[in-house]
Residue, then its C-alpha position, 0 to 999 in steps of 0.5 A: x198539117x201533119x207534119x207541122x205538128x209533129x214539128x212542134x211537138x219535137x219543139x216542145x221536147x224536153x231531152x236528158x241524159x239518164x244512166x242506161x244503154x241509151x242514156x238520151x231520153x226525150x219526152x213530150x209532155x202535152x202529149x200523154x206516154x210519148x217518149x222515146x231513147x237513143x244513143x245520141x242525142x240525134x238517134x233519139x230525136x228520131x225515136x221519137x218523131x217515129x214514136x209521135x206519129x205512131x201515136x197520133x195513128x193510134x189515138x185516131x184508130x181509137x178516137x182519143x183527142x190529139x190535143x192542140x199544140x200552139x196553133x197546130x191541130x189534128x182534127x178528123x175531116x167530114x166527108x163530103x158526099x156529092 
């Protein structure tokens, strides 16, 4: 289930072209601070699949809710003691 979130996120990715080094920017809105850039279009969709994941590690170590996109969440599983 990871992975298909991290697919939608990039789904939902908005992408412009700023004046700097790295002129292609891409965000996610719905997920607070993730943004990456690259010096094509390519090289910053991959900054920032390794940037969502980064942060969906980071909001698990901390606790932060991870919000749900479409159908697809993250959600911390109950161990199961036998």
């Amino acid at each position: 289930m990871l992975i298909e979130y991290i697919e939608e996120a990039l789904r939902r990715a908005k992408y412009e072209i700023i004046d700097d080094e790295e002129p292609y920017y891409g965000e996610i809105k719905e997920l607070k601070g993730v943004w990456a850039t690259g010096r094509t279009l390519e090289e910053c969709r991959k900054n920032l699949r390794e940037v969502v994941e980064g942060w969906i590690l980071l909001s698990i170590k901390k606790g932060l809710p991870i919000p749900k996109l479409g159908k697809f969440e993250i959600k911390e599983m109950k161990k199961i003691v036998v």
